[in-house]
TORTINU-217721 format. One line per field, with one value per atom (N, C-alpha, C, O, CB): residue in three letters; atom name; z, x, y. Coordinates in steps of 0.001 Angstrom, whole numbers. Atoms other than C-alpha are relative to their C-alpha. Glycine has a CB too. Layout:
N
residuo	c(ala | ...)
atomo	c(CA | ...)
pz	c(Z | ...)
px	c(X | ...)
py	c(Y | ...)
// end
This chain:
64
residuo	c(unk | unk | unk | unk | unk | unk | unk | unk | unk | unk | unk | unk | unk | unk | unk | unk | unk | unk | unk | unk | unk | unk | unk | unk | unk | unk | unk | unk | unk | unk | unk | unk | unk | unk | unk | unk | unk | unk | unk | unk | unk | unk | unk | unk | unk | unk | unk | unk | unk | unk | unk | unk | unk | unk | unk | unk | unk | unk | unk | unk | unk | unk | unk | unk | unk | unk | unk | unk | unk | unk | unk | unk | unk | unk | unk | unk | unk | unk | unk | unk | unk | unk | unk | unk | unk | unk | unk | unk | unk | unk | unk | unk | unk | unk | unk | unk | unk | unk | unk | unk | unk | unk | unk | unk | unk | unk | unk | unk | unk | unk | unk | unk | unk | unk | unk | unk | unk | unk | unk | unk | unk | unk | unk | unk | unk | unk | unk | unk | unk | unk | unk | unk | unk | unk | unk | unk | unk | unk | unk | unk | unk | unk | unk | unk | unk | unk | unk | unk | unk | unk | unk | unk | unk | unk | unk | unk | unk | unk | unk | unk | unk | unk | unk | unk | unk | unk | unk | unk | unk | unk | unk | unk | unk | unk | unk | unk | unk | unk | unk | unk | unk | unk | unk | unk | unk | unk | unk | unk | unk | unk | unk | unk | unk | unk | unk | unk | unk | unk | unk | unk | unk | unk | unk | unk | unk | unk | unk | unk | unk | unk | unk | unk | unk | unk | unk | unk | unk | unk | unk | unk | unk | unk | unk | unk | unk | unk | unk | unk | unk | unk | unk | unk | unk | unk | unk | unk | unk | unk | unk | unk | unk | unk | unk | unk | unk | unk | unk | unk | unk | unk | unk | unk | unk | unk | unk | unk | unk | unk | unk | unk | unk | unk | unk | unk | unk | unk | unk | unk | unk | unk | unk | unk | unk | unk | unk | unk | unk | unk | unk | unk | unk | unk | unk | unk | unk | unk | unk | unk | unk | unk | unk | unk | unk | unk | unk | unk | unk | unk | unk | unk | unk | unk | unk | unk | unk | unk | unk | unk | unk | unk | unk | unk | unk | unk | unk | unk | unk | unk | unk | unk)
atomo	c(N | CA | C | O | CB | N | CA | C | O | CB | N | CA | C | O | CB | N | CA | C | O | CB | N | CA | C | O | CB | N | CA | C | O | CB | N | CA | C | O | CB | N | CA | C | O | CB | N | CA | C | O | CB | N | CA | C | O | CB | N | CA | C | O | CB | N | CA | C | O | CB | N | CA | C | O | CB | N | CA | C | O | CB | N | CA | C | O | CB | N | CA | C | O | CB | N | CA | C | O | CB | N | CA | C | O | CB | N | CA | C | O | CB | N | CA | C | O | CB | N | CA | C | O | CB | N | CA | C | O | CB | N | CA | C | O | CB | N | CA | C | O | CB | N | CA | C | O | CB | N | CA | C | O | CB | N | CA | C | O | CB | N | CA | C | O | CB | N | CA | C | O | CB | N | CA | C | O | CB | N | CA | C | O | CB | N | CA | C | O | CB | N | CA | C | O | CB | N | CA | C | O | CB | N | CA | C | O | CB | N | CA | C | O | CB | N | CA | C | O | CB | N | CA | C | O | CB | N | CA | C | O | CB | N | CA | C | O | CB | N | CA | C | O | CB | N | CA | C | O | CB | N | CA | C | O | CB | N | CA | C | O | CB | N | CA | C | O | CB | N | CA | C | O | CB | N | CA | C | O | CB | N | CA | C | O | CB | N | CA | C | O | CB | N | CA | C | O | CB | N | CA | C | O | CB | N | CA | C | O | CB | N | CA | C | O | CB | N | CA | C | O | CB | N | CA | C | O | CB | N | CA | C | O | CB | N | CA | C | O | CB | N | CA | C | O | CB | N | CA | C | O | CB | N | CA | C | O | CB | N | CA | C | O | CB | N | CA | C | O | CB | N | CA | C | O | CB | N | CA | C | O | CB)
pz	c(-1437 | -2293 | 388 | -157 | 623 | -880 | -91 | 684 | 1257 | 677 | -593 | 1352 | 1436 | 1059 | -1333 | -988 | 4943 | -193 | -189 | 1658 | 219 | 4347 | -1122 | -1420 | -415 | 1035 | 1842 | 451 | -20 | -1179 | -711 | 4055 | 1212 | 2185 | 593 | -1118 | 6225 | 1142 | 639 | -380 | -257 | 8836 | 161 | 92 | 961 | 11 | 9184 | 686 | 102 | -63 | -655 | 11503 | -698 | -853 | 721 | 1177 | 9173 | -1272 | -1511 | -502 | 1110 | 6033 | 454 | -252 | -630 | -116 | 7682 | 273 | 15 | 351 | 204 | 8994 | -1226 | -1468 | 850 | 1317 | 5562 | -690 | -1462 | -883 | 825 | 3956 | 377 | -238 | 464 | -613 | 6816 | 157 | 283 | -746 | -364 | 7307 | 975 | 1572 | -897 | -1261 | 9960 | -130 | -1318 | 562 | 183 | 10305 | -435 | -1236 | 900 | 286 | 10224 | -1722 | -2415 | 1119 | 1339 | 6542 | -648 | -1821 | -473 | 750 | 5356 | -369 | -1503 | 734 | 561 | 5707 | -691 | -1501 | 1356 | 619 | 4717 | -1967 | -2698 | 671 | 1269 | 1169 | -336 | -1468 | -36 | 197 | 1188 | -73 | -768 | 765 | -28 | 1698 | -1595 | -2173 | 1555 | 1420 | -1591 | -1335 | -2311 | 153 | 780 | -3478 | -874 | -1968 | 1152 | -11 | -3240 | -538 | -1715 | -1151 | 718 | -3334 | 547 | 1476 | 514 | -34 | -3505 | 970 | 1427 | -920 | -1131 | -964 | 93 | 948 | 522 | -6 | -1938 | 523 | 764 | -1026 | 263 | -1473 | 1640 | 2211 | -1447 | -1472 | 2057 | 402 | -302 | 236 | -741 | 4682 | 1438 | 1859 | 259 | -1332 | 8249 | 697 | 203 | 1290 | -356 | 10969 | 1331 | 2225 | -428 | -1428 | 13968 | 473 | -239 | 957 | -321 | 15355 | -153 | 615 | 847 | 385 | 13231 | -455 | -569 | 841 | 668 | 11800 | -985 | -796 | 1083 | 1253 | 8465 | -603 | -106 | -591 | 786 | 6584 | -1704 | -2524 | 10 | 1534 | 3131 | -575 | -93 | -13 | 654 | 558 | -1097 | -1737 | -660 | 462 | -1356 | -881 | -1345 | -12 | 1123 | -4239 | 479 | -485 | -995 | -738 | -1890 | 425 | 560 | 1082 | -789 | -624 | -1013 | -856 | 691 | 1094 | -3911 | -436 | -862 | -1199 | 616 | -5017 | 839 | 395 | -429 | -800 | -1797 | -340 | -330 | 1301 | 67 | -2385 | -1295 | -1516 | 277 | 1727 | -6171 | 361 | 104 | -1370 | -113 | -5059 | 1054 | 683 | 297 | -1237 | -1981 | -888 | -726 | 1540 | 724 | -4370 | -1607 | -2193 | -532 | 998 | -7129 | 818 | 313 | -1270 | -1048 | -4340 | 515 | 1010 | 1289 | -315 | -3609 | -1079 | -651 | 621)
px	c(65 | 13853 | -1063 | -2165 | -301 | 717 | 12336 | -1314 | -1207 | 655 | 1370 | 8729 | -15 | -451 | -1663 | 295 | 8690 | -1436 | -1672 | 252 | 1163 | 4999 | -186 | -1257 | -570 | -330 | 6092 | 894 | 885 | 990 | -546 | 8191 | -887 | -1129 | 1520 | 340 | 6490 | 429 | 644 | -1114 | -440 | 7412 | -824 | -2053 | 594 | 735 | 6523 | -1087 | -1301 | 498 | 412 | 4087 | -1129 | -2143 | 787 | 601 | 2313 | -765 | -1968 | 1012 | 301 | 2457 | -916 | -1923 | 1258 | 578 | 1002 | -923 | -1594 | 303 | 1513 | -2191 | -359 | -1553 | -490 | 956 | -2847 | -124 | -1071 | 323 | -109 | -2419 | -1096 | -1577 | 1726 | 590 | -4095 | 709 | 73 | -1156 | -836 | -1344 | 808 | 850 | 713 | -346 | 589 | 1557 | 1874 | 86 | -1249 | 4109 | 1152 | 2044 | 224 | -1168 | 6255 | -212 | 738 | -516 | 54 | 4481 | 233 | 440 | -1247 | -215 | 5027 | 1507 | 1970 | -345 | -1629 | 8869 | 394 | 1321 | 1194 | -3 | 8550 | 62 | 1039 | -1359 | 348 | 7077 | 657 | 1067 | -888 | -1005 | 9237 | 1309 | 1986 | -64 | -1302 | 12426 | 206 | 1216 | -61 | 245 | 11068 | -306 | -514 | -1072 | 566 | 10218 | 2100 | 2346 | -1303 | -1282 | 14567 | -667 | -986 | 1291 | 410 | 13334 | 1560 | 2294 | -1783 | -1000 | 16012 | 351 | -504 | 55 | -16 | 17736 | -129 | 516 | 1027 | 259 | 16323 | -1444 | -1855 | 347 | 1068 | 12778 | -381 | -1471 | 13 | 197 | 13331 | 1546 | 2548 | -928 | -1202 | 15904 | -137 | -1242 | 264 | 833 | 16385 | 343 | 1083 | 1335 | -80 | 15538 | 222 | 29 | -570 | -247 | 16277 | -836 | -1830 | -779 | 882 | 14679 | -829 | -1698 | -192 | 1073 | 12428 | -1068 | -2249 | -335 | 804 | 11082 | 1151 | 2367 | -490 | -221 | 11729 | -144 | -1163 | -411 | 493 | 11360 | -651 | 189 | 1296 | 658 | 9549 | -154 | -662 | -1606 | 877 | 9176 | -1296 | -1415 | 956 | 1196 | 5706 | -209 | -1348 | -728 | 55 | 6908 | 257 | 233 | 1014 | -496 | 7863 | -1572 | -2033 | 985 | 1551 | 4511 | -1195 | -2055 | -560 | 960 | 2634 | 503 | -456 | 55 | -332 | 4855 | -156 | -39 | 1273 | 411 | 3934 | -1595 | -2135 | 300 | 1644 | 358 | -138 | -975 | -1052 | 179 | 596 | 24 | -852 | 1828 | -109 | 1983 | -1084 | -1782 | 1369 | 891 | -139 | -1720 | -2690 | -35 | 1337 | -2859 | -155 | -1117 | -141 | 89 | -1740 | 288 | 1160 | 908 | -18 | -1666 | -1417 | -1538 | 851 | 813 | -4861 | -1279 | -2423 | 79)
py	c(89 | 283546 | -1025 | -956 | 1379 | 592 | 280952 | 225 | 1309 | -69 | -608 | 281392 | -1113 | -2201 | -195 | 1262 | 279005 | -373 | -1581 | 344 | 282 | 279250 | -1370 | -1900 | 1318 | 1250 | 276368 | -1589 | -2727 | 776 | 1328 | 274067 | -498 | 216 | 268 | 421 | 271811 | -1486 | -2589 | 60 | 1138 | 269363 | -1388 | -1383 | 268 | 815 | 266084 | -473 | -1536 | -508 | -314 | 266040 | 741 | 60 | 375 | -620 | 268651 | -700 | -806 | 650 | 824 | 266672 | -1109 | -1160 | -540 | 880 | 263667 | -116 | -1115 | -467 | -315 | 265811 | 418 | 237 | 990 | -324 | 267073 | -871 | -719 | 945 | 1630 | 263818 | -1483 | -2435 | -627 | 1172 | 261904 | -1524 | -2570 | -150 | 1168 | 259315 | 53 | 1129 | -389 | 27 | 258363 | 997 | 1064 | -1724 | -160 | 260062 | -908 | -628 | 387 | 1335 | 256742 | -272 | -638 | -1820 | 706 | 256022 | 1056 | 746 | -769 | -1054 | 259578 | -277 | -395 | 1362 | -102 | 259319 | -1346 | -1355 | 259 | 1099 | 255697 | 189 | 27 | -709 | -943 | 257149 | 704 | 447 | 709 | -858 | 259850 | -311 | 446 | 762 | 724 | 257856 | -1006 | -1408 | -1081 | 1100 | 255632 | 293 | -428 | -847 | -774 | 258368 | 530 | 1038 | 1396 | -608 | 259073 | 1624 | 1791 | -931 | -1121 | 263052 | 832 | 494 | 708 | -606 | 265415 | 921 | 1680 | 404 | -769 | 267141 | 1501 | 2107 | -289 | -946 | 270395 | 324 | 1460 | 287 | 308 | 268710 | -770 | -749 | -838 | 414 | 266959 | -89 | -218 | -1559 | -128 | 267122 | -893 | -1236 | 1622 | 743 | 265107 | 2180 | 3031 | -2205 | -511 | 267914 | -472 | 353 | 561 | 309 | 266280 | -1749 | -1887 | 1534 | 1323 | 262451 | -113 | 301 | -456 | 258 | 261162 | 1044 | 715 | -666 | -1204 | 264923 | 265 | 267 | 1450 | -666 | 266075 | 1163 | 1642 | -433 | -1240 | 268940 | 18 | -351 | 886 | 311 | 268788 | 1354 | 2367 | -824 | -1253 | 271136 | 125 | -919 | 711 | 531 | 271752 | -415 | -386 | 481 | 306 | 270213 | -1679 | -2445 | 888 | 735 | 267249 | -763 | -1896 | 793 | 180 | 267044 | -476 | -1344 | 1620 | 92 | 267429 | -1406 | -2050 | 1272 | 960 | 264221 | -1479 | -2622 | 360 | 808 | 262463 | -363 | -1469 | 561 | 279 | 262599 | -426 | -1301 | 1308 | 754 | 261795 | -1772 | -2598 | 517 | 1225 | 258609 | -479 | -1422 | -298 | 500 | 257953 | -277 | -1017 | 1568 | 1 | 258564 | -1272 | -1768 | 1874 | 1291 | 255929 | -857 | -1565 | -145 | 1172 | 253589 | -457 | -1578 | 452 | 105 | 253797 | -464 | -615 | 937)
// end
């Protein structure tokens, strides 16, 4: 079973990360993550899951 305490939207991700929203899904779009891992939820918000998130910041972090 699912925990929501584990999906977050974008918006979310981009305060815990500290990046803007536009470069999160940017990243996330480049990352091709699976559609178990992000979803669209409506204009320009996403849904991520925290395995989604953890693989965003890996990269954001070998970027840096």
């Amino acid at each position: 079973m699912s925990d929501v305490r584990e999906v977050f939207i974008t918006k979310e991700v981009a305060d815990k990360l500290d990046m803007t929203t536009s470069y999160i899904i940017r990243v996330a779009k480049s990352l091709n993550l699976d559609i178990s891992e992000m979803r669209d939820a409506g204009k320009r918000n996403y849904l991520f899951s925290k395995e989604a998130v953890e693989k965003i910041d890996k990269k954001l972090q070998s970027n840096k």
